[in-house]
C-alpha positions as a Markdown table, in Angstrom:
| # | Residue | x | y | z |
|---|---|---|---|---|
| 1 | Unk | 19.2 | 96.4 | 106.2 |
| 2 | Unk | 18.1 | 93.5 | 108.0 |
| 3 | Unk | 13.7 | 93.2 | 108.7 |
| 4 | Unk | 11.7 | 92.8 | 111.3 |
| 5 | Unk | 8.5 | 91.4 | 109.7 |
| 6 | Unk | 5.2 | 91.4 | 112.3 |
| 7 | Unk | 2.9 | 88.9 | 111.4 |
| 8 | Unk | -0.4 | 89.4 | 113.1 |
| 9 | Unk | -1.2 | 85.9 | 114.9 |
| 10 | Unk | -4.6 | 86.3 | 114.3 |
| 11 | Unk | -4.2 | 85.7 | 110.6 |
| 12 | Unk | -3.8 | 82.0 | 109.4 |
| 13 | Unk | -2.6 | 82.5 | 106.1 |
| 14 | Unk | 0.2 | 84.2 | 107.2 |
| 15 | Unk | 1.6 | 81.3 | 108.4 |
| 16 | Unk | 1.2 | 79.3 | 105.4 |
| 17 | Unk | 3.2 | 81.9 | 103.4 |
| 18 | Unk | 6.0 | 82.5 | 106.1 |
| 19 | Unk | 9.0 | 80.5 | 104.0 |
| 20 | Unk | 8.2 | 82.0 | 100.4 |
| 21 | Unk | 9.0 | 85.8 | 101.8 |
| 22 | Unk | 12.6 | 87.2 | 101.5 |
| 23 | Unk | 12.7 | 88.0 | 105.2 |
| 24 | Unk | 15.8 | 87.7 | 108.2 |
| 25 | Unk | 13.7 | 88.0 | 111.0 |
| 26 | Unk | 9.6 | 87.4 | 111.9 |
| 27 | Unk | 7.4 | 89.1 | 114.5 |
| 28 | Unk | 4.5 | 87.0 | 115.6 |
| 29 | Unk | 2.8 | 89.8 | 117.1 |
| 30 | Unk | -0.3 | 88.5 | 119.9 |
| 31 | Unk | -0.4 | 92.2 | 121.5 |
| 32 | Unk | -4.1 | 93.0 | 119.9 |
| 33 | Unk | -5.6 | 90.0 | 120.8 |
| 34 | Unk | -8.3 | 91.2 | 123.1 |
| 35 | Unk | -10.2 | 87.9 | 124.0 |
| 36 | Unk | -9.1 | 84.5 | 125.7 |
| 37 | Unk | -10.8 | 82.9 | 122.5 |
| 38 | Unk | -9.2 | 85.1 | 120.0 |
| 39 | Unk | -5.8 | 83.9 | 121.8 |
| 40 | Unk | -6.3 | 80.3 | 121.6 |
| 41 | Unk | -6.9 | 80.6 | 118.1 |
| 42 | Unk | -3.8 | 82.5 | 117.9 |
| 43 | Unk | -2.2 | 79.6 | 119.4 |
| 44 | Unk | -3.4 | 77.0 | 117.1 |
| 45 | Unk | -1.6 | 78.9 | 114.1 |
| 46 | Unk | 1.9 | 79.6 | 116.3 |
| 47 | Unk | 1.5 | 75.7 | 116.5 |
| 48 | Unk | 2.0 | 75.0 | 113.2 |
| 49 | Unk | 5.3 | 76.6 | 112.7 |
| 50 | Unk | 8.3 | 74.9 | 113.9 |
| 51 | Unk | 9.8 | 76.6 | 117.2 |
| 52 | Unk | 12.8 | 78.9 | 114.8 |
| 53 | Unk | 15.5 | 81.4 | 116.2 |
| 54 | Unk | 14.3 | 83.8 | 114.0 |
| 55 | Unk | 10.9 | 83.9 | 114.9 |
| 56 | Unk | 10.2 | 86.1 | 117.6 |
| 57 | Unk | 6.7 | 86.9 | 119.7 |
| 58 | Unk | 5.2 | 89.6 | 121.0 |
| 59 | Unk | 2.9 | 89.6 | 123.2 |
| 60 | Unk | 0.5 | 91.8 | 125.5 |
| 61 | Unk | 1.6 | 92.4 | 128.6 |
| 62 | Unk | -0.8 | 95.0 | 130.0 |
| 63 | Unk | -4.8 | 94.8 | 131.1 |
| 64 | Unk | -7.3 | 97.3 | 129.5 |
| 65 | Unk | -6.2 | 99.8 | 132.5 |
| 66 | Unk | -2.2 | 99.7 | 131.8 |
| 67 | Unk | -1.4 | 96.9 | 134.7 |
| 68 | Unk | 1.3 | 94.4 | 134.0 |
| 69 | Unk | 0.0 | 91.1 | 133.6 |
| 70 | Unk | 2.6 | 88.4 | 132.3 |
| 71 | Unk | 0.1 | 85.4 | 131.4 |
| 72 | Unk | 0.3 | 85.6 | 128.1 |
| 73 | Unk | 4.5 | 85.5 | 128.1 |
| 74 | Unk | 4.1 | 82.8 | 131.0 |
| 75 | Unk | 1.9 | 81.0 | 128.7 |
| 76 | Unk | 4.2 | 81.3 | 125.2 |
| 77 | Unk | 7.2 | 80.0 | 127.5 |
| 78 | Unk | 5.4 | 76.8 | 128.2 |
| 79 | Unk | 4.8 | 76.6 | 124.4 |
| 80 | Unk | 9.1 | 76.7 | 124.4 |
| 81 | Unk | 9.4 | 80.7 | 123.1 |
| 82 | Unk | 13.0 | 82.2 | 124.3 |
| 83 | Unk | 12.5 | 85.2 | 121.5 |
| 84 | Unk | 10.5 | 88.2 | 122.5 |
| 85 | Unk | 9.7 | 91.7 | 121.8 |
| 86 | Unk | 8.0 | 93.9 | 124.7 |
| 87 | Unk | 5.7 | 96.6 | 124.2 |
| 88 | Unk | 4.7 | 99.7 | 125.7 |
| 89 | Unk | 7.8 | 99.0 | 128.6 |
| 90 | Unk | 8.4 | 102.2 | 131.2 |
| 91 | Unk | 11.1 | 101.2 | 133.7 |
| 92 | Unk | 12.9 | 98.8 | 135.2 |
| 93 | Unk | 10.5 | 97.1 | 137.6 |
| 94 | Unk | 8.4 | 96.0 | 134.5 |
| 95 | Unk | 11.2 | 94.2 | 132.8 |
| 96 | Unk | 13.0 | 93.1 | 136.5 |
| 97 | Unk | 9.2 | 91.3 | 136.6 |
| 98 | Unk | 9.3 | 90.2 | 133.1 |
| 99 | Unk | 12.9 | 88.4 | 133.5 |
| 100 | Unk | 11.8 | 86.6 | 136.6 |
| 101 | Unk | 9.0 | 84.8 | 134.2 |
| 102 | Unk | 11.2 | 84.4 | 131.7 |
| 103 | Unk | 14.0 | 83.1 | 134.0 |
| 104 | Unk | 11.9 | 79.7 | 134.3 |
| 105 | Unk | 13.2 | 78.5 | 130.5 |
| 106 | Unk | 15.9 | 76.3 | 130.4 |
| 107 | Unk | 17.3 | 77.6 | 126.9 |
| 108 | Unk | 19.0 | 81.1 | 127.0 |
| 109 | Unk | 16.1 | 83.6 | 126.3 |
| 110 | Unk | 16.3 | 87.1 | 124.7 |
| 111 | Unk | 14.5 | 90.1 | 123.4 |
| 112 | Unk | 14.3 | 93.2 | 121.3 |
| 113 | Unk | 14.0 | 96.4 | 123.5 |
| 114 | Unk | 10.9 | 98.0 | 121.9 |
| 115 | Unk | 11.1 | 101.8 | 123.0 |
| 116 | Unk | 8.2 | 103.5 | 122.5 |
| 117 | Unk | 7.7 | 106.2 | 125.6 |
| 118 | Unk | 10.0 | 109.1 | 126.6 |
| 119 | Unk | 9.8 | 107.5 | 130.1 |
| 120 | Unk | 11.6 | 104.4 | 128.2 |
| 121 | Unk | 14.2 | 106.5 | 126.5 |
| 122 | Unk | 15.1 | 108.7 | 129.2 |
| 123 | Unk | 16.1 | 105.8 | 131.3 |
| 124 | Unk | 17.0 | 103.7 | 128.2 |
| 125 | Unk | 21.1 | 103.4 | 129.3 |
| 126 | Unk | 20.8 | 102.5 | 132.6 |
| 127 | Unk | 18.0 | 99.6 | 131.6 |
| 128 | Unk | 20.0 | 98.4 | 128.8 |
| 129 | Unk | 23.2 | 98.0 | 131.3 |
| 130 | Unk | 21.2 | 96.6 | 134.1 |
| 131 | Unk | 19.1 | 93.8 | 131.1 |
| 132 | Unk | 22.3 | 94.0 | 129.0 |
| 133 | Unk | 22.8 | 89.7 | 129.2 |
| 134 | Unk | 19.1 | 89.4 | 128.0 |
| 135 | Unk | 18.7 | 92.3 | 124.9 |
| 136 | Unk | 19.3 | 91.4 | 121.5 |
| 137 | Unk | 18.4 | 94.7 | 120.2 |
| 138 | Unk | 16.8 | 97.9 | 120.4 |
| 139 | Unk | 13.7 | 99.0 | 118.6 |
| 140 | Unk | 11.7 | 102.8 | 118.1 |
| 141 | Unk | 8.4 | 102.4 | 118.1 |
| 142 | Unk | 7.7 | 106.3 | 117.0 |
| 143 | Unk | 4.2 | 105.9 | 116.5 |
| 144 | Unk | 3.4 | 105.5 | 120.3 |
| 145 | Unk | 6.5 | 107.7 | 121.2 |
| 146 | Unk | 4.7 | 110.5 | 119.5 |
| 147 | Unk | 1.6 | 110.3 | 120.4 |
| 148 | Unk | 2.8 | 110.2 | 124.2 |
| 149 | Unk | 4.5 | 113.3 | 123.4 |
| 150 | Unk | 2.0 | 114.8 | 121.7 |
| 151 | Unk | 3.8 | 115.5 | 118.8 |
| 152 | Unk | 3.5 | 115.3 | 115.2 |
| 153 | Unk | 5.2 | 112.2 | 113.6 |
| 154 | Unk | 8.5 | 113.5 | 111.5 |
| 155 | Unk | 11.6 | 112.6 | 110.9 |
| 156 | Unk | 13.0 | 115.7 | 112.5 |
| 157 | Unk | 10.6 | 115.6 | 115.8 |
| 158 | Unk | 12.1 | 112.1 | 116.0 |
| 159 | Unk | 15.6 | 112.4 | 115.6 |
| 160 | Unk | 16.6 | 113.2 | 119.0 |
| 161 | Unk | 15.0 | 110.0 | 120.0 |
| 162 | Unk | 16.7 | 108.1 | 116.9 |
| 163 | Unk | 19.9 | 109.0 | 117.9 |
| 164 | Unk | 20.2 | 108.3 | 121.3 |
| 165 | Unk | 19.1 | 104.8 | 120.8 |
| 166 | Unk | 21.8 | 104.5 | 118.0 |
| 167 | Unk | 24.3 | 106.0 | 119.8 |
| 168 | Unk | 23.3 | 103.5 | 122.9 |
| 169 | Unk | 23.0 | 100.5 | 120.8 |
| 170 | Unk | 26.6 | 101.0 | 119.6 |
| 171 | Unk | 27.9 | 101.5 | 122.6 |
| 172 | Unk | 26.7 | 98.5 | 124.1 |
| 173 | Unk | 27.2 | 96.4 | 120.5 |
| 174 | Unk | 23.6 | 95.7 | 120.5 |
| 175 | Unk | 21.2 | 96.0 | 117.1 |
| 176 | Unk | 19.4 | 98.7 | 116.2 |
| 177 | Unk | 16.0 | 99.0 | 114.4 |
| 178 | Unk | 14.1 | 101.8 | 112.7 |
| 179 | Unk | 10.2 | 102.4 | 113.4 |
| 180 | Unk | 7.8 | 100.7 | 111.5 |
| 181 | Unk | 6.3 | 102.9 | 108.0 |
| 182 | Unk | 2.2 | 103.2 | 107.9 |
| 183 | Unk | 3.3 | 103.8 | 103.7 |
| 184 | Unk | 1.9 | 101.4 | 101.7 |
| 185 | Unk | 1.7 | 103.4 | 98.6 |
| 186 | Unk | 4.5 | 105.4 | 97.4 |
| 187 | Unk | 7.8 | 103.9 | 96.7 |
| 188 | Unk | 9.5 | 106.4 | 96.2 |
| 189 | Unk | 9.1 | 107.9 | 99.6 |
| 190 | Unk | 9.9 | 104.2 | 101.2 |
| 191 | Unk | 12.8 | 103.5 | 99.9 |
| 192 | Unk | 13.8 | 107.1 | 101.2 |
| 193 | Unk | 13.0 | 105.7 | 104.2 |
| 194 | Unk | 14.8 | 102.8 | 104.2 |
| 195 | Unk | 18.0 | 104.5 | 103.2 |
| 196 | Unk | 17.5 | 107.4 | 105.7 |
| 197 | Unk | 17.3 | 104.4 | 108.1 |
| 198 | Unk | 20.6 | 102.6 | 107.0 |
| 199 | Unk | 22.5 | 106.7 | 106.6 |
| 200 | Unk | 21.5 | 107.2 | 110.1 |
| 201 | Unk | 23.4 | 103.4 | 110.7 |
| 202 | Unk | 20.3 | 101.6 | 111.9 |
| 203 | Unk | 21.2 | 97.7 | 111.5 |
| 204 | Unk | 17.2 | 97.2 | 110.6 |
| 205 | Unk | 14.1 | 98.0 | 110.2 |
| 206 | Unk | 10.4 | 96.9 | 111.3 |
| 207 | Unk | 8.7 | 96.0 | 108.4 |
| 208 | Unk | 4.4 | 95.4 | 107.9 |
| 209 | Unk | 4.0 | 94.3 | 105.3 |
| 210 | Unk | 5.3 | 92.4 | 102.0 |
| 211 | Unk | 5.5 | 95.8 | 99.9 |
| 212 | Unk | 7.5 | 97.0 | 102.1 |
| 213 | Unk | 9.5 | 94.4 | 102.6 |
| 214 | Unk | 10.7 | 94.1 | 98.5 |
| 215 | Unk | 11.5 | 97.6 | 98.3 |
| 216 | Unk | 13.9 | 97.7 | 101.4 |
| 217 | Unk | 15.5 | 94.5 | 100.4 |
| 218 | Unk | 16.1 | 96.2 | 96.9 |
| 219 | Unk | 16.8 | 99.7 | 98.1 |
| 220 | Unk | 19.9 | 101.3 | 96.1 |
| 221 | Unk | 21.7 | 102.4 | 99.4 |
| 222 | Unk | 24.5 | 103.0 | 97.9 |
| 223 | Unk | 25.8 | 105.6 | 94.9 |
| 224 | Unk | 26.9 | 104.2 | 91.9 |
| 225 | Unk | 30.2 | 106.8 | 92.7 |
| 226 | Unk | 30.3 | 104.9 | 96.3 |
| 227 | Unk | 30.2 | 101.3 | 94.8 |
| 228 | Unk | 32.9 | 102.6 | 92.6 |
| 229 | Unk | 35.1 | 103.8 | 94.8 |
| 230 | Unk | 34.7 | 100.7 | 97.0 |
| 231 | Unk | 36.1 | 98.7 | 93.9 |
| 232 | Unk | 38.8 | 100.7 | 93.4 |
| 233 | Unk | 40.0 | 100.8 | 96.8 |
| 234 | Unk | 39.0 | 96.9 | 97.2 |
| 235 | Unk | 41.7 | 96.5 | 94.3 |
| 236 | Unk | 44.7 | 98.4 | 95.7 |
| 237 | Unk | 44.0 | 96.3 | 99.0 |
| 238 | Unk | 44.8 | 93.6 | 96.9 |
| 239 | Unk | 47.6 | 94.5 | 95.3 |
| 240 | Unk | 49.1 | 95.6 | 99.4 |
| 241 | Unk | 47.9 | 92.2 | 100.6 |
| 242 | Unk | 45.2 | 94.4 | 102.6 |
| 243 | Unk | 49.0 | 95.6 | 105.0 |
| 244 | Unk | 48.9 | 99.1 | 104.9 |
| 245 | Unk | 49.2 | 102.3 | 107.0 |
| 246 | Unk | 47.0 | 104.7 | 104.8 |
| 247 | Unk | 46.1 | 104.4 | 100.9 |
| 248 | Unk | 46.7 | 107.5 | 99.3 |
| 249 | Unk | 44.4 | 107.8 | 96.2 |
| 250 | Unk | 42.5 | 110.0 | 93.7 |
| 251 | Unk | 44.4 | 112.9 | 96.0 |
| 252 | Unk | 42.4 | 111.5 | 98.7 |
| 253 | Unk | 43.7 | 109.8 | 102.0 |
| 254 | Unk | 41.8 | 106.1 | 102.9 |
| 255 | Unk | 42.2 | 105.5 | 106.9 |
| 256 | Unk | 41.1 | 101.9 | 108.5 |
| 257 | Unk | 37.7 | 103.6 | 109.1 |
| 258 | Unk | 37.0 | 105.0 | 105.6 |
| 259 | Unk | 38.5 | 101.5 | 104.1 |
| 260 | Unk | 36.1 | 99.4 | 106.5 |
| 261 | Unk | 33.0 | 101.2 | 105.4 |
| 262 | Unk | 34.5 | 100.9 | 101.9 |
| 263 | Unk | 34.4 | 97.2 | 102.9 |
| 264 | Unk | 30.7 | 97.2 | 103.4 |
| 265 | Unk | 29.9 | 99.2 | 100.4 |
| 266 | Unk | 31.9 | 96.6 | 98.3 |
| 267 | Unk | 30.3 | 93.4 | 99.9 |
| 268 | Unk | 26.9 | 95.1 | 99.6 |
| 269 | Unk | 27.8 | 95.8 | 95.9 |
| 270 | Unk | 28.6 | 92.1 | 95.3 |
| 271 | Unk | 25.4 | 90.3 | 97.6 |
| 272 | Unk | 23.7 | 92.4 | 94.6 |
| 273 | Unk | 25.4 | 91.4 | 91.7 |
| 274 | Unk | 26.1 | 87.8 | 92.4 |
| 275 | Unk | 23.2 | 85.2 | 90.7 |
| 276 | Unk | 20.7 | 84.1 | 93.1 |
| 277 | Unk | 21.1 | 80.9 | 94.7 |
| 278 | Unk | 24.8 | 81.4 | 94.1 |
């Protein structure tokens, strides 16, 4: 599983830390900042860090009363920002108005899909069609989702919403990413999360804070019957020169499908085994 890690822009000692953590992608989230002040500051810390494809911003994009107002984003492009992440997004308009600001970079520019209002998920395949050139990925945010539906955060009042952006994501080859956890505590129930996350075939997962972020990179995702299975198959595909129709083993029947997740199970099993720095 791939993270997502927000880091709040506010806070300086973030920064400083940002190259000791394990993490694949960074968040440098400005959508709290409620002052001009409080932003410049913010600014002074996003200096410091060297302009990096995997560092990507968010920023507000709304005043207190829910308008769309883009000075932030036009102000983070001058800085030389192509990565973004937009919150609290309804409908196309918004984003048709966001790409013409962000159509002013030279450099290709791209963001993650943040989707975080039935009014955004309802309309979610014909706005990723109509943006496809632009999004990198597509994000839950379940915590607003919920609370604009008035519903109680669960895993099974948010799977119809979890689904349809996996199902879109796939079929439009795009990443997917799995809501943020408020559990900072118990880790068993994280890690249950995490691997409900990768089950459900979510590429990643937004991640808070650095707890969180060693238990998903350490998550057991797999059985130790999967790994071995993997292995097993791994080593008749060797012995076939990986040219087959079908392996028939264990009175079991191994199609390209089964042997290609097999594939991912045995790589997983080896990034895991393999010394670090190997």
């Amino acid at each position: 599983m791939n993270s997502y890690f927000f880091v709040p822009a506010m806070k300086k000692a973030y920064f400083n830390n940002l190259n000791k953590l394990d993490v694949d992608n960074y968040i440098i989230d400005f959508e709290f900042i409620g002052n001009n002040t409080d932003f410049l500051e913010a600014l002074k810390n996003l200096r410091s860090i060297e302009i990096h494809n995997l560092y990507y911003v968010r920023p507000s994009i709304r005043k207190q009363k829910g308008i769309l107002d883009l000075s932030m984003v036009e102000k983070l492009v001058s800085l030389g920002y192509t990565n973004f992440i937009f919150p609290k997004i309804n409908h196309n308009v918004e984003l048709d108005s966001i790409n013409k600001v962000l159509s002013s970079i030279k450099s290709p520019f791209k963001y993650i899909l943040l989707v975080e209002s039935p009014s955004l998920l309802i309309s979610l395949h014909n706005i990723v069609d109509r943006h496809l050139e632009y999004i990198s990925a597509i994000g839950f945010g379940s915590h607003d989702y919920c609370n604009r539906m008035n519903m109680k955060p669960s895993f099974f009042n948010t799977n119809y919403a979890k689904y349809l952006i996996l199902n879109i994501g796939k079929a439009f080859n795009l990443t997917t990413i799995d809501t943020p956890s408020m559990e900072l505590n118990n880790e068993r129930d994280f890690e249950d999360e995490c691997i409900s996350s990768k089950n459900m075939g979510f590429d990643g997962k937004f991640i808070l804070h650095p707890w969180q972020l060693n238990i998903l990179n350490s998550a057991k995702y797999y059985s130790d019957c999967e790994v071995e299975e993997a292995v097993e198959i791994m080593k008749i595909l060797k012995q076939k020169n990986n040219e087959y129709e079908f392996i028939k083993h264990n009175n079991k029947i191994y199609e390209h499908p089964h042997i290609n997740r097999l594939k991912y199970i045995y790589n997983w099993h080896i990034s895991r085994t393999m010394p670090e720095g190997s």
